[in-house]
Legacy VTK file of the C-alpha trace (Angstrom):
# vtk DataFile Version 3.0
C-alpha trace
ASCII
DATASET POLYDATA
POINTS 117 float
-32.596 59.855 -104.141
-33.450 62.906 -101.779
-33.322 65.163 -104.881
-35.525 62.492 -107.346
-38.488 62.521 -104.604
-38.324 66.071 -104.322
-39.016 66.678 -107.873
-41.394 64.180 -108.167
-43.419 65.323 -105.290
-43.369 69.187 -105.940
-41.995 69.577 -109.345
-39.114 71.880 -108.588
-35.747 70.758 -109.345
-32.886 72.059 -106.871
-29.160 71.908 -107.117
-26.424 70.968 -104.117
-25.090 73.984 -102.332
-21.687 73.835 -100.444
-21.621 77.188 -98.753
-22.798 77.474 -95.566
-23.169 80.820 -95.729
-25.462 80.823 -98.888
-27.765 78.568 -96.898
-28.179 80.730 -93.885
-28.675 83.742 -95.660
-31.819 81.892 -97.295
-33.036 80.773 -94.228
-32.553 84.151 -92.802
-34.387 85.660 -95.249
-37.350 83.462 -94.366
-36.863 80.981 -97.498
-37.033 77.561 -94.843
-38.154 74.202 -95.902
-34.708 73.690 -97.348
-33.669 69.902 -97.658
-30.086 69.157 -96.542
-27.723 65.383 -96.336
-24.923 65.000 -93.597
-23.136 62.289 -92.056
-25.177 62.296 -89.181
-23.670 59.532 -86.771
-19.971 59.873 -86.177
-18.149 56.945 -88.414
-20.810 55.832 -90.081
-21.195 56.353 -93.832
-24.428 56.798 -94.306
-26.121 59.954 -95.106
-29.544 61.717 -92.963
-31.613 64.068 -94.370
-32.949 66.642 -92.719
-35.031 69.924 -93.763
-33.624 73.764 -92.304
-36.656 75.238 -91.239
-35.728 78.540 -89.968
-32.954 80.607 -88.053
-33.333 82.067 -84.742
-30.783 84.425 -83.105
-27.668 82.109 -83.831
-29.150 78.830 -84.258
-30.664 77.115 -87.027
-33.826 74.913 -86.519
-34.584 71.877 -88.918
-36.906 68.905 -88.945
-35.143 65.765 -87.467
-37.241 62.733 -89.185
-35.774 59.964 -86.344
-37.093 62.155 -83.628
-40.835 61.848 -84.285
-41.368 59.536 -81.344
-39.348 61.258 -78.588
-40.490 63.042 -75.753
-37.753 65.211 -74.213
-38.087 68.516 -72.189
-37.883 71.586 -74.381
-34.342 72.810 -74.358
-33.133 69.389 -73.753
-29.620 68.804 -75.187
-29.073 66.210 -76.553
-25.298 64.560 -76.711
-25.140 61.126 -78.806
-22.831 60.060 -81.856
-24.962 62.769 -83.877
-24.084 66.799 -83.614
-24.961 67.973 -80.399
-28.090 70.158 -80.065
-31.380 71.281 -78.715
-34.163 69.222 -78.460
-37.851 72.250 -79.091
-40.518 69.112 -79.642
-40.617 66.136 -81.691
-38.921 66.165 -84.696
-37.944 70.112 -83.763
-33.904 70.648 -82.935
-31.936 73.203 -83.537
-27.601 73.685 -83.525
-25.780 77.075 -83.118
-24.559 78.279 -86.712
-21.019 77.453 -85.146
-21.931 74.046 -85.076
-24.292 74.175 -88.366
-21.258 75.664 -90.544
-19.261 72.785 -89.043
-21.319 69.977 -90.797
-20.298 71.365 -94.077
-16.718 70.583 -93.331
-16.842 67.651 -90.998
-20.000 66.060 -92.170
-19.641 66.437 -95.773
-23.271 68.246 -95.722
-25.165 69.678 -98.160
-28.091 71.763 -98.795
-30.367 72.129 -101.977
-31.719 75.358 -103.696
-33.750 76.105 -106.586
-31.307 77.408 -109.101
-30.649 81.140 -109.053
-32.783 82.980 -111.926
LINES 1 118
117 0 1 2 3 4 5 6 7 8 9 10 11 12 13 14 15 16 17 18 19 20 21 22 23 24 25 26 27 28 29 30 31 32 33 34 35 36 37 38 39 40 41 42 43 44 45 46 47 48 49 50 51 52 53 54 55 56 57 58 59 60 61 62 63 64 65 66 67 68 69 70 71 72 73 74 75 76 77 78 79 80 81 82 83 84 85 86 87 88 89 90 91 92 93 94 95 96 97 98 99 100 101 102 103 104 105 106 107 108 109 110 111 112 113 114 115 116
């Protein structure tokens, strides 16, 4: 569903990517905006999506959609039945790449990328 509205709304068509380390590169070389799905609450089924905005040192930032409305302290962190990590402003958290490499193997995650060439 993620990758239908995605190419409806921009026209570009992206493919799942496995490898953490394929995704951080991209985002280290400034290509953000880069849609990802996780299980995001422990035991629960259900997939989140979330967009990788950028990395910073060793963390990765994204766009959180279900934290719109909150109003935490910058650098709050923030410990619930999702990953742990750092609250920046609404809708702005970020995880250490520890953590963010994790979700590939303990969250089933996955990013999309335009296809190579």
């Amino acid at each position: 569903q993620l990758l239908s509205m995605h190419e409806a709304i921009t026209g570009d068509h992206l493919e799942p990517e496995s490898d953490p380390q394929v995704i951080w590169e991209k985002l280290a070389a400034g290509d953000g905006d880069i849609p990802l799905t996780l299980h995001w609450f422990a035991g629960q089924s259900d997939y989140h999506s979330l967009v990788l905005i950028h990395v910073e040192e060793d963390r990765v930032h994204f766009h959180n959609p279900i934290r719109l409305q909150d109003d935490f302290e910058p650098g709050t962190e923030l410990h619930d039945d999702a990953p742990p990590r750092t609250y920046h402003a609404p809708g702005d958290e970020s995880v250490t790449r520890q953590e963010f490499e994790s979700w590939f193997t303990e969250r089933d995650a996955l990013g999309y990328l335009p296809p190579d060439g």
